[in-house]
C-alpha positions, -999 to 999 in steps of 0.1 A, spaced: 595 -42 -556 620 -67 -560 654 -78 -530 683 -95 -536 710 -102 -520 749 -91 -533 781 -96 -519 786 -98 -479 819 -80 -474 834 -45 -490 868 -36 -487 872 -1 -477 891 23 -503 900 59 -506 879 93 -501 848 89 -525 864 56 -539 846 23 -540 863 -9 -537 857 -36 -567 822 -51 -551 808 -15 -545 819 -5 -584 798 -33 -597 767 -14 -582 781 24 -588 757 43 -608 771 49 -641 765 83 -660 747 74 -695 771 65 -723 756 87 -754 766 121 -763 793 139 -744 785 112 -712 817 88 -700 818 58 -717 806 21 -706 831 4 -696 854 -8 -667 870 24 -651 838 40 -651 816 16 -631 842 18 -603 822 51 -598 821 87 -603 859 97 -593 874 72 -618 843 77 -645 860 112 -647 892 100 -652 885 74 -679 861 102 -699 888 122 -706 890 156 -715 857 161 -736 831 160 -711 859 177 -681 829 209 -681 800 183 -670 818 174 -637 824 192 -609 855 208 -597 869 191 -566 858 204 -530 874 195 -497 845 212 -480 808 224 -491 804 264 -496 768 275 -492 751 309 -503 719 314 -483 686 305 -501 649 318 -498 625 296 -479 647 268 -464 667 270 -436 699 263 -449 720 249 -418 736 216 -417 755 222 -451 785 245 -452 821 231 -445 809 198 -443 824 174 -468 809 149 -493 800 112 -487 804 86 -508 790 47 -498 826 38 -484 820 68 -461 785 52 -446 776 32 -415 749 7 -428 741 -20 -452 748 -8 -489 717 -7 -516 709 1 -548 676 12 -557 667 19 -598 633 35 -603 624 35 -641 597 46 -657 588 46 -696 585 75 -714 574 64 -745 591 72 -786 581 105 -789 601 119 -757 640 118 -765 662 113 -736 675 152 -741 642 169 -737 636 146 -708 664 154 -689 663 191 -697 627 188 -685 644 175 -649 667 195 -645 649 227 -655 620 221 -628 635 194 -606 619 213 -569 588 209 -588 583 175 -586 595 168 -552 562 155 -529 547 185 -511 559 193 -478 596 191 -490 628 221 -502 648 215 -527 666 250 -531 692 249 -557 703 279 -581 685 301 -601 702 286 -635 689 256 -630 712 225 -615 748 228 -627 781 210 -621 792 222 -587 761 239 -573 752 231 -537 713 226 -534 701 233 -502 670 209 -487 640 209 -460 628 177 -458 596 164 -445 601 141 -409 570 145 -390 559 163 -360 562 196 -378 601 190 -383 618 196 -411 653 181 -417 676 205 -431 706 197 -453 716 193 -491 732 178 -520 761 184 -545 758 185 -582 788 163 -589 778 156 -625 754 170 -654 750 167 -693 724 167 -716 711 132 -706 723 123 -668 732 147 -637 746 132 -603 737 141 -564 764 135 -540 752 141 -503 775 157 -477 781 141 -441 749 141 -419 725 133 -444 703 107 -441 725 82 -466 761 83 -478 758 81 -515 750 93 -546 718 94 -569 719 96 -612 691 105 -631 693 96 -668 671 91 -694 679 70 -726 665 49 -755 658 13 -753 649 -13 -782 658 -23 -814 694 1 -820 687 25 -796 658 39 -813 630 24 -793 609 39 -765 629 65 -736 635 47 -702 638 74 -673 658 65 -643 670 74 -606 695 52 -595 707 51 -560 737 37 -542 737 43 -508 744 35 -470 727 48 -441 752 73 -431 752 67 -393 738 39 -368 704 63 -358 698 68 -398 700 26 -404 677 23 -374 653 48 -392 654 32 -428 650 -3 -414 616 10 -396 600 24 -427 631 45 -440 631 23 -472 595 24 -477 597 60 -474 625 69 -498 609 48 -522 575 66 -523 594 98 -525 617 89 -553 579 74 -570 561 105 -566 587 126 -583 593 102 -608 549 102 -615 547 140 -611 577 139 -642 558 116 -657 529 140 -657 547 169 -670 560 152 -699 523 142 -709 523 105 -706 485 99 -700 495 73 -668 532 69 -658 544 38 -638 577 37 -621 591 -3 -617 611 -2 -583 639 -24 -578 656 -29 -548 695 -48 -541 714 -51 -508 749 -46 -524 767 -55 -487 751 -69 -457 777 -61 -437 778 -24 -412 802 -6 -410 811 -1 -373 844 20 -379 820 49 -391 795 48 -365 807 79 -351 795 98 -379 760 101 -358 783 131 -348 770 153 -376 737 136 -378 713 164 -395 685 150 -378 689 154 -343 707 190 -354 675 196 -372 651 188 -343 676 204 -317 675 242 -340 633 236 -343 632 234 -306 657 261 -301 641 282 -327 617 306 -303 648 313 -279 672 322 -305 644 346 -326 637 361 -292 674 365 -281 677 384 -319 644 406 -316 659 418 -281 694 420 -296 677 443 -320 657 461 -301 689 468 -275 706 481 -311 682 505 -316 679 515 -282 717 524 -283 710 541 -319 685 565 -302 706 571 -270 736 580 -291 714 602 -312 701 616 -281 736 624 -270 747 643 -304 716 661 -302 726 677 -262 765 685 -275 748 706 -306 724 726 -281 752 729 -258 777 746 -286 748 770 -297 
C-alpha cells in the first residue's frame, strides 16, 4: 500500500457538495456508455456529475432524499437507518482519504459483464460475518441497503448505504449519518491499454472522512487496516467468481486533507456504533418486555372470550 499526502485545508461547501480540493479526489462515475462524462463539473462529485450528464443518463441516478425511508429486511437488524440523512466528506469529522483498490480482470471479461456480475451478487462477496441486505432486484438507483457489520465481541454494527448511482459499468454508495465514514464508494470496471481495448481494470474507490471523533479514533487504531482487508476480500472473492485463476487487488491509499473538522464533532450524536452496542445489550430486556407484552395480549384475548362466553349462557 502506498500514502501520500494532499492538500492541508478544505473549504467547507454546501449539503453533499465538495469544495475545489475535495473535487480533485471525488470519485468519478466511468465515462463510457450512458456514464457522465470526464471532465471538470463532474469531478467536483456526484451532485454536479448529475448536472453536467445531462438528461441521458437522468434514470441511473437517484432521486433526491431529504431523509432515508427503510422497508424491513430478513436477517439484519435494520435500526440506525430510517430518517437519517446522507453524508457526503464535507459532512465528516476526520482527516479526508481516498482509497482505490484495483484489480485486473484480464481481455476476456468486459467491463459490462463485470459490473453486472457486482451488482447481481454484491452480499456475496462481502467477508463472512457481515449483512449487506439490499433489494431483491438487485442494487438500483435509490434503494437503501441495509448492513450488520462485523465489530467484535459478538456485536454487530447496524446501519446502511444509498444507491446514489448505477449503470451498466459503475454504481455509487452514499452512507447516511452514523456510519462509520462520511463518504461515498464507486465501483467501476473499464478497459485499459492500447484504445481502450486492452485488459478490464476493476475498481472501488473511496472518499471518505471518519464521520465523528470516536469513528477517527477507531480507524487510526486499525480502522484503515480493517477497511482495507474488507474492501480486498470482496474484491478476491469477485475475482473468484469471474474465473481469474489468482486475483490481486493493488491498494492505494491518499490523505486528501490533514486537517479535522471540529465543527462536526457533534455528529458522535448519531454514532451507530455505540447505538449498536447499546440495542445488543438492551436486546434480552426489550424481547422479554415483548414476550410478556404478548403473553398479557393473549391473556386479555381469553378473558374477553371468557366473558362473551358467560353473556351467551346467561341469554339462553
Amino acid at each position: 500500500m502506498t500514502e501520500t499526502a494532499g492538500p492541508d485545508r478544505v473549504r467547507s461547501t454546501e449539503q453533499i457538495g465538495l469544495s475545489a480540493r475535495e473535487a480533485a479526489a471525488a470519485p468519478v462515475a466511468h465515462a463510457t456508455g450512458n456514464a457522465p462524462p470526464r471532465n471538470a463539473a463532474q469531478a467536483a462529485g456526484p451532485r454536479n456529475a448529475a448536472q453536467a450528464a445531462g438528461p441521458r443518463n437522468a434514470a441511473s441516478w437517484a432521486r433526491k432524499v431529504d431523509r432515508l425511508e427503510v422497508n424491513p429486511r430478513a436477517g439484519v437488524r435494520g435500526t440506525n437507518v430510517a430518517g437519517r440523512r446522507l453524508t457526503g466528506p464535507v459532512q465528516g469529522f476526520g482527516k479526508m482519504w481516498q482509497k482505490s483498490y484495483r484489480m485486473k480482470a484480464g481481455p476476456e471479461i468486459a467491463p459490462e459483464q463485470a459490473i453486472a456480475t457486482w451488482r447481481e451478487h454484491f452480499p456475496e462477496f462481502w467477508p463472512k460475518g457481515n449483512r449487506f441486505a439490499g433489494a431483491l432486484t438487485g442494487i438500483n438507483p435509490g434503494d437503501v441497503a441495509l448492513l450488520d457489520l462485523a465489530i467484535g465481541g459478538g456485536v454487530k454494527l447496524s446501519t446502511g448505504v444509498f444507491v446514489l448511482y448505477a449503470d451498466a459499468e459503475s454504481f455509487t454508495l452514499m452512507t447516511p449519518q452514523g456510519h462509520m465514514f462520511a463518504g461515498w464508494i464507486t465501483f467501476s470496471a473499464e478497459r485499459e491499454g492500447p484504445q481502450d481495448g486492452g485488459e478490464t481494470v476493476v475498481q472501488a474507490l473511496v472518499l471518505m472522512r471518519a464521520n465523528d471523533p470516536l469513528y477517527e479514533i477507531a480507524m487510526t487504531f486499525g480502522g484503515h487496516a480493517k477497511e482495507d482487508k474488507f474492501w480486498v476480500a470482496t474484491l478476491t472473492a469477485l475475482g473468484e467468481r469471474l474465473g481469474l485463476p489468482n486475483p490481486a487487488v493493488d491498494t492505494k491509499t491518499t490523505c486528501v486533507d490533514t486537517k479535522r473538522q471540529w465543527r462536526h464533532a457533534n455528529n458522535v450524536w448519531h454514532n451507530s456504533m455505540i447505538r449498536s452496542v447499546l440495542q445488543t445489550i438492551a436486546a434480552p430486556v426489550t424481547s422479554l418486555a415483548r414476550m410478556l407484552r404478548r403473553k398479557d395480549h393473549r391473556r386479555k384475548d381469553h378473558r374477553r372470550k371468557d366473558q362473551g362466553h358467560d353473556k351467551s349462557a346467561a341469554i339462553t
